[in-house]
C-alpha positions in Angstrom: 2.6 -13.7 25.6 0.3 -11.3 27.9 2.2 -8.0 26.9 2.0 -9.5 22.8 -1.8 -9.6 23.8 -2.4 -6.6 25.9 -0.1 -4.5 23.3 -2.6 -6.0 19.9 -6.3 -5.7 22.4 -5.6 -2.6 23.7 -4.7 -0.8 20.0 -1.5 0.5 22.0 0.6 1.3 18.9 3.2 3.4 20.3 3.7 0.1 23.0 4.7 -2.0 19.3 8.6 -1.1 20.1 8.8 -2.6 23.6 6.6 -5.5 22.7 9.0 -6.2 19.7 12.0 -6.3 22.4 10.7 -8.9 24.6 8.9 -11.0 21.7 12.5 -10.6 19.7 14.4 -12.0 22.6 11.9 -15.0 23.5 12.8 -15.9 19.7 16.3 -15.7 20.4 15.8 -18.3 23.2 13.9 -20.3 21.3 14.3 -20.0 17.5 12.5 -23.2 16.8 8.9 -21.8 17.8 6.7 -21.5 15.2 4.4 -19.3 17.5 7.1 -16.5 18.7 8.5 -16.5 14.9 4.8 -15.5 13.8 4.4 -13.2 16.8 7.0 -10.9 15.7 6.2 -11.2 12.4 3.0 -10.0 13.1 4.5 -6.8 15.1 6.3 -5.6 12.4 3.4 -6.1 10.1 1.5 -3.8 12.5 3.9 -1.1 12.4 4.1 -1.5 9.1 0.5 -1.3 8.2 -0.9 1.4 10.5 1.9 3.6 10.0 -0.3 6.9 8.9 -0.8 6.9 13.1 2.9 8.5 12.7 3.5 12.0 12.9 6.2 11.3 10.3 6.5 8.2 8.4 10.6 7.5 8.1 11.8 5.5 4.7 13.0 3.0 7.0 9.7 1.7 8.0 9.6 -0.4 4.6 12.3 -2.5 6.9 9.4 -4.1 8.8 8.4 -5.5 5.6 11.4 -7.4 5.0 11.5 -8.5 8.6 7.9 -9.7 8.6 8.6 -11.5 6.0 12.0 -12.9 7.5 9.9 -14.0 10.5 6.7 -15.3 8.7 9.4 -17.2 6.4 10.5 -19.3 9.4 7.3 -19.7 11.3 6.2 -21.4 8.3 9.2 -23.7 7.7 8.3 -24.4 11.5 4.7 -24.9 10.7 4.1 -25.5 7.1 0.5 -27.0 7.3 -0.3 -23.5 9.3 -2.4 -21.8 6.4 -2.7 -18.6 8.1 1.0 -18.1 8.6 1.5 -19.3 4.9 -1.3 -16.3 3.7 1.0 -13.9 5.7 3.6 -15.0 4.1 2.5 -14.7 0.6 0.9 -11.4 1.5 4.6 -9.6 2.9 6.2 -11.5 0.0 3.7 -9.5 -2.2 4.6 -6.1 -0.3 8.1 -6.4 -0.4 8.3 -7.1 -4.3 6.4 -4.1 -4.8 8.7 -1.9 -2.6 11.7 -3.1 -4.4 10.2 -3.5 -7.5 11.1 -7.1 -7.9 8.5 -8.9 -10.0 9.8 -12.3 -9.5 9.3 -12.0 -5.5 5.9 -10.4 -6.2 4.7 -13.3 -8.4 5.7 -15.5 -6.2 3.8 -14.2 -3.4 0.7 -13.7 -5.4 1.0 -18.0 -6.0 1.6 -18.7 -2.5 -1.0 -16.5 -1.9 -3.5 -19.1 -4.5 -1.8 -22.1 -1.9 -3.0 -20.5 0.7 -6.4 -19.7 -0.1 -6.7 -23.3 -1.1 -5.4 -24.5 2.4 -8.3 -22.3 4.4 -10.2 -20.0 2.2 -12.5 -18.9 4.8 -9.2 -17.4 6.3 -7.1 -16.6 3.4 -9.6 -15.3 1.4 -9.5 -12.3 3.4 -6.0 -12.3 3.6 -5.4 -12.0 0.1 -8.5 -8.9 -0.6 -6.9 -7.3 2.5 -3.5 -7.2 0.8 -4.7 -5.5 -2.3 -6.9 -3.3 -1.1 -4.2 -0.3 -1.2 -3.9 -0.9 -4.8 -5.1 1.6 -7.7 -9.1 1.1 -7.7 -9.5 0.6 -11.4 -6.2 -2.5 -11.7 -7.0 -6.0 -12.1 -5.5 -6.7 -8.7 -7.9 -4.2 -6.8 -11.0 -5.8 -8.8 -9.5 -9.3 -8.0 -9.2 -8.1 -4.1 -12.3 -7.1 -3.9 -14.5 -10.2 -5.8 -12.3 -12.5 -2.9 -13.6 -10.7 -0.5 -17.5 -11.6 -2.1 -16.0 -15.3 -2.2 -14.8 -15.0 1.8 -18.9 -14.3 2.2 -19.9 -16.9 0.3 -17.1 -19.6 2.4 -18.5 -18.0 5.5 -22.5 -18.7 4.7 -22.0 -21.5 3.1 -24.4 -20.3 0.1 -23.7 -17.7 -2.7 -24.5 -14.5 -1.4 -26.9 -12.1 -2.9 -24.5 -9.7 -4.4 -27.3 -7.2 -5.0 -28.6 -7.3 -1.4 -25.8 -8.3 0.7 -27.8 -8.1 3.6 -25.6 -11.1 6.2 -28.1 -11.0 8.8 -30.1 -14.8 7.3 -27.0 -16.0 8.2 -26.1 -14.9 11.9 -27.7 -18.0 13.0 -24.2 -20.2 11.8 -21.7 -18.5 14.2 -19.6 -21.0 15.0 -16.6 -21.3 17.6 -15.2 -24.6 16.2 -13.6 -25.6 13.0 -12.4 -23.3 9.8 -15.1 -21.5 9.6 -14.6 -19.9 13.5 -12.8 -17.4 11.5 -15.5 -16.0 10.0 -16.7 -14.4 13.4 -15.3 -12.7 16.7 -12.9 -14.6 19.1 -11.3 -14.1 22.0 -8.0 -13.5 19.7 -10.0 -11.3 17.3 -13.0 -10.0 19.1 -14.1 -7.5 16.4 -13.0 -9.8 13.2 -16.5 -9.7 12.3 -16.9 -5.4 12.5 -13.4 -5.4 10.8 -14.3 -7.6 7.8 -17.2 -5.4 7.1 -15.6 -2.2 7.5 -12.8 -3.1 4.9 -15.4 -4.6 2.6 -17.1 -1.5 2.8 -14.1 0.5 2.1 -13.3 -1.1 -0.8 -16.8 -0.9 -2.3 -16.5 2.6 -2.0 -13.4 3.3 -3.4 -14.7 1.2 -6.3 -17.5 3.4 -6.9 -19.9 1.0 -5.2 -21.5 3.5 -2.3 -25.0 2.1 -2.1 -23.6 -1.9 -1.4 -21.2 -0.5 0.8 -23.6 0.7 3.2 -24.6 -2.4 3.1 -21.5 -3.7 4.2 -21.2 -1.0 7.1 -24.7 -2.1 8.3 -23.8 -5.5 7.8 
């Protein structure tokens, strides 16, 4: 557990392969943990997603995909009424049908994806933006990435954001430590969830034409 965490605090990238050997081998000792399954899914999904930190990104990192998913598969067969492993799982379900090119697994995860939303959408919502960010910014999945990431907002406040002036500051005054909507705001686990939220929100914005609300976002 402490070198999972010091390995995901500290941003240490190049540490992922070592952390994966001791996290895959506490699995192997104990196959029936929900929390180790997730744990290695989550390394691979790291490796996986910052991969442009590579000097050279092999073919053979679209395996961590399929193990992810492996992993996430069984954490929530462990864990089934765990709604964040379940928006994992839709989300690498999602990635691998598009590496392949295998609709069927695709659409799957994209309705998995709709369960988990609706099991903890101040969780999920982000989740599911997050996962189609990377796609072409004028499809229908980019657009419908992007309007749940407005709807994670408006779960997080509680109210329907002003989409014109997305200014989140009226709203500081609800961070919360307790209950779904902790998620909405920095942890111990996630101590810049907030920062990264906006940042991606921003992103997207841009890449969808959007600069002035985006600065919003980055302000935000």
């Amino acid at each position: 557990d402490g070198l999972f965490w010091q390995t995901l605090h500290s941003g240490a990238y190049e540490k992922i392969p070592d952390a994966l050997v001791a996290m895959t081998a506490a699995y192997l000792e104990d196959p029936n943990d929900a929390v180790t399954a997730a744990r290695v899914g989550w390394l691979h999904i790291w490796r996986l997603a910052e991969r442009a930190r590579l000097a050279f990104v092999p073919p053979g990192i679209t395996d961590d995909a399929v193990l992810a998913r492996k992993y996430f598969e069984e954490a929530v067969r462990l864990h089934p009424s765990e709604a964040r492993y379940r928006g994992f799982y839709a989300s690498l379900l999602m990635t691998e049908g598009t590496i392949h090119k295998d609709e069927k697994l695709r659409r799957q995860g994209y309705y998995t994806m709709r369960d988990a939303v609706a099991a903890w959408p101040e969780f999920n919502y982000f989740t599911a933006g997050y996962s189609f960010s990377a796609q072409p910014h004028d499809s229908e999945r980019f657009r419908e990435g992007l309007e749940y990431q407005w709807l994670n907002l408006d779960v997080c406040a509680g109210a329907k954001v002003d989409r014109a002036r997305p200014d989140f500051a009226q709203f500081m005054r609800l961070e919360t430590k307790e209950g779904p909507k902790r998620v909405c705001w920095n942890s111990a686990i996630a101590p810049h969830n907030f920062e990264g939220f906006f940042l991606n929100f921003g992103d997207m914005l841009v890449k969808a034409g959007d600069p002035d609300r985006a600065v919003t976002m980055y302000r935000n």
